[in-house]
N, C-alpha and C positions, 0 to 999 in steps of 0.2 A: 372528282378524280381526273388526273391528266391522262389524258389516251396515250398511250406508249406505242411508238411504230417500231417495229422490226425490220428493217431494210435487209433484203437478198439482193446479192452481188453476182452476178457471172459473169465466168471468166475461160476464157478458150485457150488450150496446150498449142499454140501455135508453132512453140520451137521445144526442143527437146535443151534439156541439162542438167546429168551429161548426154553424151550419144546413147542411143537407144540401149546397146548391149555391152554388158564389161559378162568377166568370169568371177565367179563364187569356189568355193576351195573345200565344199560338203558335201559328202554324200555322193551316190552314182548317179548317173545323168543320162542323157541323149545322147550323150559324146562316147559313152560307154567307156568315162575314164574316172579322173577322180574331181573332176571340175561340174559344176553346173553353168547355165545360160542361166543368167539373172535379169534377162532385159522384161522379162512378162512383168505383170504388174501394174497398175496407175499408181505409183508413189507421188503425192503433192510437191519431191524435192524432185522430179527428172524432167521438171517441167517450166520452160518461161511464161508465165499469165499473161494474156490481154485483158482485160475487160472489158465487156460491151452489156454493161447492164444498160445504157441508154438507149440501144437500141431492142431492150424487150418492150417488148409491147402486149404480155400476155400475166396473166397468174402464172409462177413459178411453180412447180409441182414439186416437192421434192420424198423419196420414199426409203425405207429403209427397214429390208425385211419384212413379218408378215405375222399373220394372225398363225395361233398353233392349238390346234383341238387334239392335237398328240400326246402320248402320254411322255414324252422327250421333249426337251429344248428345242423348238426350230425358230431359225431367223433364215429367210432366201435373198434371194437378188436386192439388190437398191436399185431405183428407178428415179431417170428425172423428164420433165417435158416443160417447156416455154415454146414463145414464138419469137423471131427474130424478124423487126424490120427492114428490107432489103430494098428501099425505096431508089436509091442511087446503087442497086449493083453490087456493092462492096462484098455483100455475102454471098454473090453467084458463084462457082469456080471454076464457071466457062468465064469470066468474065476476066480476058487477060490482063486490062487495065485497071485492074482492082486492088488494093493494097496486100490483100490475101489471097492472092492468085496462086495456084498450087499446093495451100496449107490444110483445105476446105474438103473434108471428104469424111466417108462413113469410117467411124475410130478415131476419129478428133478428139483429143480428152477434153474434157469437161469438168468445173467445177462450182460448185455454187457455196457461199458463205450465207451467213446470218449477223445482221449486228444489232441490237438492240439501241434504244436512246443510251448513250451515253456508255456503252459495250462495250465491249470486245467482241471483235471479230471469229467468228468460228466457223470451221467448215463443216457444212453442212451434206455434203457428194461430191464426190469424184468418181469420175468412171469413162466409156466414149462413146461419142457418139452413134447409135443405130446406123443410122442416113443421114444422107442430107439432101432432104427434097424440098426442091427452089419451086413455089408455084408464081407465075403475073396473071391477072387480070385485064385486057384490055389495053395493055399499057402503061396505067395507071396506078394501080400497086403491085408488090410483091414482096412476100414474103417467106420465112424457111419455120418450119416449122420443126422441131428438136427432140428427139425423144434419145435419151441413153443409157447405159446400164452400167454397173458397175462391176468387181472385179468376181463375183459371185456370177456370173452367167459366162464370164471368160472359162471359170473352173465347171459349170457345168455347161459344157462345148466342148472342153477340150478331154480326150480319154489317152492314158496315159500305157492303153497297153495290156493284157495280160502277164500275171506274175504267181506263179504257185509255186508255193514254199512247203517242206517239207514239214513233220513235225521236230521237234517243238519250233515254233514259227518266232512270232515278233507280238510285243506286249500292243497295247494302244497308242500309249505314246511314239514310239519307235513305225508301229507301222503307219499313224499320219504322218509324220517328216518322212519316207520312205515314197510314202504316194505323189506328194510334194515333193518331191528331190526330182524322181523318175518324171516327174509333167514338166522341170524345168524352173518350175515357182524360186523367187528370190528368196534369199535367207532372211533378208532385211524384212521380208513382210512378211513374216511366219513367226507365231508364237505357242509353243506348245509343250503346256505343263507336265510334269513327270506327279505320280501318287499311287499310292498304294493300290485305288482301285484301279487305273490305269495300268497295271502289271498283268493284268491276265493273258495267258498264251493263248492266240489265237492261231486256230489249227491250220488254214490255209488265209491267203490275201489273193484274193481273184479282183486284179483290177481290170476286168473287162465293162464297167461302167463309166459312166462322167466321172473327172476324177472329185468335185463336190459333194458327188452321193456316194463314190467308194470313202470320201472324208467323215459323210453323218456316218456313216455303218460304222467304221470303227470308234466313231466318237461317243456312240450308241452303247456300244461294246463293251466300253470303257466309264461310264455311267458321266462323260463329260459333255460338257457343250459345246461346240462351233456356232460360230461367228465369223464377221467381217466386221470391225473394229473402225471409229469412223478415220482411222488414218489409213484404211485400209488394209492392216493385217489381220492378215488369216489367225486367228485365234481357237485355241483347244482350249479351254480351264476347266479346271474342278476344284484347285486349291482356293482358287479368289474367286469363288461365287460370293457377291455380294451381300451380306445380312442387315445394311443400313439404308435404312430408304435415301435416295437426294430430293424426292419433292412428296408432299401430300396433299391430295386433291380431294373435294366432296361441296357438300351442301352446310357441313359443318359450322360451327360458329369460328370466333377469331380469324377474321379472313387477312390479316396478314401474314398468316403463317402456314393459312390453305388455301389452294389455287380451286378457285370457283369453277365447276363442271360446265359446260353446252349441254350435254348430254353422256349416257352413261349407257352399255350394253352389258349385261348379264351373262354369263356364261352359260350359254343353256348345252352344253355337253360334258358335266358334270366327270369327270375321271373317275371317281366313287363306283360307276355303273360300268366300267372296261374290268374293274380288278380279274376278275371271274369270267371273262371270257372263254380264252383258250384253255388248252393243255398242249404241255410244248412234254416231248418224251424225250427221254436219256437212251441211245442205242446199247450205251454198253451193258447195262444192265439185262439179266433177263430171270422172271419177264421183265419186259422196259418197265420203269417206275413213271409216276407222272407229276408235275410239277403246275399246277396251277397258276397264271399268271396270264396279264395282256402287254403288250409292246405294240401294237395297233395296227402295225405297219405288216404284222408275219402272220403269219397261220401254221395247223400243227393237222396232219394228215396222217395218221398209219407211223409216225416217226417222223416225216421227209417234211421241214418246214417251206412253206406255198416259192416263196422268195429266194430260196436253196443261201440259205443265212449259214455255210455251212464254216462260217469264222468265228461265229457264235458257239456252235459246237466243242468248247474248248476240251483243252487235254491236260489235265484230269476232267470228268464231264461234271464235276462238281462245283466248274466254275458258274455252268448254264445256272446251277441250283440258284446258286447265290446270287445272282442277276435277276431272278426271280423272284427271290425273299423281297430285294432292294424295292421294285417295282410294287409289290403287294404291298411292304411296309409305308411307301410314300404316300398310297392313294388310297388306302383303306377310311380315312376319316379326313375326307375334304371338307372342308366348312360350307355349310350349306348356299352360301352367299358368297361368289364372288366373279368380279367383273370379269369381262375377257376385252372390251374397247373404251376407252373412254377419249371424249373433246372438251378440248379447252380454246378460248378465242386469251392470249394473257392481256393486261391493261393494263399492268405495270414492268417496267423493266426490269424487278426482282424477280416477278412472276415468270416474264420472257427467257429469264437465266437460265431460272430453274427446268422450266420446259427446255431447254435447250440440254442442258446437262444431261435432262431425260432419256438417256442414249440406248441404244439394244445391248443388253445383257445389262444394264441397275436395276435395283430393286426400288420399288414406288409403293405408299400409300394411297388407300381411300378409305373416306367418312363419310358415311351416309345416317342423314337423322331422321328415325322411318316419324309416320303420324303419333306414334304414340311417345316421342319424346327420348326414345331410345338413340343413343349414338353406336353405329355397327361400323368394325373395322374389316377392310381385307388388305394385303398384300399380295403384290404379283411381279414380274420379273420382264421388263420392256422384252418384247421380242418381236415389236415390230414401232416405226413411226411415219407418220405420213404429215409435211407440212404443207400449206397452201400459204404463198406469197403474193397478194395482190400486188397490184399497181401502187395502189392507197389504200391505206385501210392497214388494222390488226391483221396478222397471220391469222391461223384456222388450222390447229395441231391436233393428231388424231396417234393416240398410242393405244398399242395392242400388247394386251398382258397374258405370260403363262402364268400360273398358281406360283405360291412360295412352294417350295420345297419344303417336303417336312424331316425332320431328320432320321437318319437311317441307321441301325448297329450294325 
């Protein structure tokens, strides 16, 4: 078999296109009018590319989201890290004689691609840079060493404010664009689905948090997922959760049409054993009735839940019921077996695609054939990836799975 290389590209936001900030024409704002700032954001289109993949001289890192032992969807920050050769200077930004002299500072966007033999191009992050710390040696070398984040740590940094809304308040969908309008976030990079479970009144919206964790709470709320999309938008969905795998991986036979495992991790925090946690109580009632269920994240005290979820509290309180049922029904019969990490090194460029495709929020197979000749399947829901780009060499790709969903009445 032919070794298949994947070549990583990066590329530095050195000029902006267009200018930083235009006006959006949704929702209320900062401005306290009917405009929003649309300039936030790493969109791949407001930006002229350099590229200086010749001068890495490191393993590319590139990351995207995260492991989720939650009884909810989580994918967090994307993260990347390389090193940059500065042997002549060019990368210092004391360095006035340098071709990018004044471009070079902490918020440099960043992006890094993927291309397989014979590929397409794909972006693989966008985001900006941390710092930018120049170190030399003697004289004799120097280099910058990269580390940046993408648009998921800009949203949790940034708090958009205190907001309490009277009853009846704003459904799910309405109050994430609502938290999103009020932070200034662009329209362009906001996606967020309207559905039936998505309608429940939420009784107050206390944005006194980051505005990415006031985002999960109502996404939570809402029985939908959040994400960061690899163009970078902010994404809500529940209507397009994915129900078809795009790759399947294991030990399986027919390796053309499954991607051979490195290694494979088990899921040893089983959701099966959260159902039956708490009891979350209904105030209106008395005496309070009690509701069985875990959400992992809250606690149920005397009525007063630990977190003061008190957007959860919906009005009629029959919403909280049903948010509970949802959560019992999904996790009551987990499949005794199923992964939460698995690695792949791909060797073919079919292989490479496919992992590439592999993105946060598809759904993915595995096939595992234990000693006794059995073939055992699971399904899980990318919710985190992690690539390594050598110098030389295959890649080294690391995805992190929630469980399938099971369905819900």
């Amino acid at each position: 078999m032919t070794t298949c290389l994947t070549s990583a590209k990066v590329y530095l936001g050195l000029a902006g296109n267009p200018p930083p900030f235009t006006l959006g024409t949704s929702g209320t704002s900062l401005l306290g009018g009917t405009h929003v700032l649309t300039g936030s954001g790493t969109a791949n289109g407001r930006f002229v590319w350099t590229e200086v993949s010749q001068h890495v001289e490191s393993v590319v890192s590139v990351s995207k989201g995260g492991g989720s032992d939650s009884l909810h969807f989580r994918a967090g920050p994307g993260r990347c890290s390389f090193t940059l050769s500065n042997l002549d200077g060019q990368y210092d930004p004391l360095n006035t004689g340098g071709p990018h002299y004044g471009k070079l500072r902490a918020g440099l966007p960043i992006k890094v691609t993927a291309t397989p033999d014979g590929g397409a191009e794909t972006i693989m992050f966008i985001g900006r840079a941390d710092d930018w710390p120049v170190e030399y040696w003697n004289d004799q070398w120097s280099e910058v060493r990269i580390s940046a984040s993408d648009d998921v740590e800009t949203l949790n940094s940034a708090n958009p404010g205190k907001l309490d809304l009277d009853i009846p308040v704003q459904t799910t969908t309405n109050r994430c664009k609502e938290i999103l309008n009020r932070g200034g976030w662009p329209d362009a990079l906001v996606s967020v689905e309207s559905h039936a479970w998505m309608n429940w009144e939420q009784q107050r919206t206390d944005l006194g948090q980051t505005t990415w964790a006031e985002l999960q709470l109502a996404a939570d709320s809402g029985d939908a997922w959040l994400y960061l999309d690899p163009d970078n938008v902010v994404k809500v969905i529940k209507n397009t959760i994915p129900t078809t795998p795009v790759a399947t991986f294991g030990n399986a036979s027919t390796p053309a049409a499954i991607i051979p495992l490195v290694d494979l991790e088990a899921d040893r925090n089983p959701r099966a054993r959260l159902v039956n946690r708490l009891t979350v109580r209904t105030p209106y009632v008395e005496p309070p009735s009690a509701w069985t269920f875990d959400d992992v994240l809250s606690q149920s005290q005397d009525g007063e839940r630990a977190w003061e979820r008190s957007d959860l509290m919906t009005w009629p309180a029959l919403g909280l019921y049903f948010y509970g049922d949802v959560l019992a029904q999904r996790w009551n019969d987990v499949p005794q077996w199923q992964p939460s990490k698995l690695t792949v090194r791909p060797e073919t460029a079919t292989h490479a695609t496919t992992c590439i495709a592999a993105k946060v929020g598809t759904l993915v197979e595995v096939k595992q054939v234990t000693p006794d000749a059995r073939t055992i399947t699971a399904r899980g829901y990318v919710c985190g990836t992690r690539w390594l780009f050598p110098p030389v060499g295959r890649p080294t790709v690391e995805l992190s799975l929630y469980p399938e969903r099971r369905p819900t009445a």
